[in-house]
N, C-alpha and C positions, 0 to 999 in steps of 0.2 A: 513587669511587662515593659515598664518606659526602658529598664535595661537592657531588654532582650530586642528593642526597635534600632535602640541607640547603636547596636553594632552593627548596623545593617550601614547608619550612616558613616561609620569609619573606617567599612571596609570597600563597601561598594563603590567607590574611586577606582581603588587597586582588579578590584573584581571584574567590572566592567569591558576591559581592553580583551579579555581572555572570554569571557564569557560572550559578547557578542559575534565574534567570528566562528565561536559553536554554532551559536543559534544558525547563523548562515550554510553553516557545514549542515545541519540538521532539516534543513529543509531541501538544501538542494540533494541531500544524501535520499529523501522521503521521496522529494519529486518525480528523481531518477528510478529508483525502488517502482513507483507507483505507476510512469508509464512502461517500464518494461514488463510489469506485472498483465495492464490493463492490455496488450499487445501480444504477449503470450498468452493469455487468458483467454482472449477471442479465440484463438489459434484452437486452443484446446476446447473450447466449447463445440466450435464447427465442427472437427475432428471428430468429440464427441459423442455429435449428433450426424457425422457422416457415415452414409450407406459404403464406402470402401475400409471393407472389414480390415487392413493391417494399419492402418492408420485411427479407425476407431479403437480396435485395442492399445495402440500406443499412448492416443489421449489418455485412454480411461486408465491404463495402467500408471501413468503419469501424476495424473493427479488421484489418486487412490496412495501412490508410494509416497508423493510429497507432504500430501496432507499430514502424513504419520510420522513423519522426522521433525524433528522440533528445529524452529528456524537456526536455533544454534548450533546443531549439527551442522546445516550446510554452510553456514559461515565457515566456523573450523573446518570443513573441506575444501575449501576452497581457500581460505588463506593460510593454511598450515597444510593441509592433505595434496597438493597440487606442488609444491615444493620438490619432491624427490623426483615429478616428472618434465623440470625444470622450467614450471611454469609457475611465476611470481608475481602475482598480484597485491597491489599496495591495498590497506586497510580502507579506506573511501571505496574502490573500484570493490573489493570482495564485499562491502556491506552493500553497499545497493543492489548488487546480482545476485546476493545469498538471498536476499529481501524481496527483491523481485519477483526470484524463483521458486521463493516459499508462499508471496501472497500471489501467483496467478494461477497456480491450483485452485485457490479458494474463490477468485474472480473469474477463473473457470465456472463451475461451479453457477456463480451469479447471471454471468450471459446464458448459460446454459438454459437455466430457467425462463431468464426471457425471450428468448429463440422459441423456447417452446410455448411459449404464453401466447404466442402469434398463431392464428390461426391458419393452418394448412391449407383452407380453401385459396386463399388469399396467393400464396405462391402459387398453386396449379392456374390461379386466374391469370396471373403474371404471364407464365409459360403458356397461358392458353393466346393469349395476344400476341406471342412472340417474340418474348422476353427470353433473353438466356437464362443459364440460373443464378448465372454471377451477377447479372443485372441485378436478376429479382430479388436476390440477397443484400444487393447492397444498395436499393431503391424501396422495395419495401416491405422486408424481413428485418433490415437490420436497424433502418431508422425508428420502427413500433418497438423494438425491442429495447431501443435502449432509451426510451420513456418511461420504461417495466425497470428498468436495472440502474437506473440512475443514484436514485437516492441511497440503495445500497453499495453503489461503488465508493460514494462521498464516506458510507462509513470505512469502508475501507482504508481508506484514501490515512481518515483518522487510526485505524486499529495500527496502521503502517506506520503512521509518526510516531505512535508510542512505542512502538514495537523496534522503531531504530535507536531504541538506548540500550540495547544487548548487543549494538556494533561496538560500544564499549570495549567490550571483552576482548575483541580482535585491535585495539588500539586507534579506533576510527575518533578522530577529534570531534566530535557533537556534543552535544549539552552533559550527558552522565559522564562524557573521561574528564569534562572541565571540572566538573562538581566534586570527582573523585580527588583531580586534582588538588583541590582549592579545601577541600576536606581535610586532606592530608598535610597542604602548608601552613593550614590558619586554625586546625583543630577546633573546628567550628561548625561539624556535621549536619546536626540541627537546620543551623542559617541557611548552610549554603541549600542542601537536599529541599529545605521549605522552598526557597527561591526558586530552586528547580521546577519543584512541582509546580509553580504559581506560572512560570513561564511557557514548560510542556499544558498547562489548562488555559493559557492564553493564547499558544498556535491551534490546541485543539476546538475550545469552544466556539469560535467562529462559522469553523467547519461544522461545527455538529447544528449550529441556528439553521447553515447554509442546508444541508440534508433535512433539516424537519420542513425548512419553507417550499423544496423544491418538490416533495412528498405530499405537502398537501395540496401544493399546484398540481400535482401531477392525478392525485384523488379526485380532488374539483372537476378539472376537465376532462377524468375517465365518467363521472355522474353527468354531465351535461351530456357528450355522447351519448349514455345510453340513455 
């Protein structure tokens, strides 16, 4: 066991230079992912739950087909599939929009639900005061809503950071191509993949305290309400 720590200490010098500017790659690779997900995702939820039927079928067609492609499919389309129409996207820019475009089906989905957790009176009262509907949408549909959808967006937010180590494959510098790398120079899989995982559980668990404490504030003061 003291030999198996001990190479941690004489490697991790060398390690470090390469391995933090992953990390930094992996988060802003996630964050990007995660607002263009949460911004589409409304998009489609509205759409959705919109009364103008070619735009409702488009959502729902939307995310019904995205859900069912595995996010590595659109990666590989877009950084290998988009080539012959001479459009070339570097590995960073196709991982956050293949990531994006796979998690805002699913945060679709999430708004979806909390649009509809809001109660209908509530709008017609809006309009009945003389609120437009974009008002009442976005004074007081959309603000109840995403009190209801909050704490599942933060999981999100998490399934997306783990989720960006199959940018790997398309050559996106994040934490799994360093590790692959560094596996492959120092023949040290074990260390380095432990390492990994300890790091991907260090950006993740944060996140996931942040999602339980925001959950049961959000519990707490739907029981006082009522």
């Amino acid at each position: 066991m003291i030999e198996f720590f001990k190479l941690y200490y004489e490697h991790l010098p060398a390690w470090w230079p390469q391995i933090v500017p992953a990390i930094g790659n992996t988060i802003g690779l996630t964050a990007g992912a995660y607002m263009l997900a949460v911004v589409l995702g409304l998009i489609l939820a509205v759409g959705k739950t919109s009364k103008i039927g070619p735009f409702r079928w488009f959502c729902t067609g939307y995310i019904e087909v995205v859900r069912g492609i595995p996010s590595l499919a659109i990666l590989f389309l877009l950084y290998f599939g988009l080539v012959p129409l001479g459009i070339v996207l570097d590995a960073f820019t196709a991982g956050f929009i293949g990531l994006g475009l796979s998690g805002s089906a699913y945060i679709a989905e999430v708004f979806r639900a909390g649009l509809e957790a809001v109660h209908k009176g509530q709008r017609e009262a809006a309009l009945a005061v003389g609120m437009t509907p974009f008002a009442s949408f976005r004074y007081i549909t959309l603000p109840q809503a995403i009190r209801v959808v909050l704490p599942p967006l933060l999981n999100m937010l998490i399934m997306l950071l783990k989720d960006s180590s199959i940018c790997s494959l398309i050559s996106t510098p994040e934490l799994m191509l360093r590790a692959k790398d560094l596996a492959s120079e120092y023949f040290l899989p074990m260390h380095v993949y432990l390492l990994i995982g300890v790091l991907y559980f260090a950006l993740a668990f944060p996140l996931s305290l942040l999602a339980k404490m925001v959950q049961k504030r959000m519990s707490s003061s739907r029981r006082v309400t009522e």
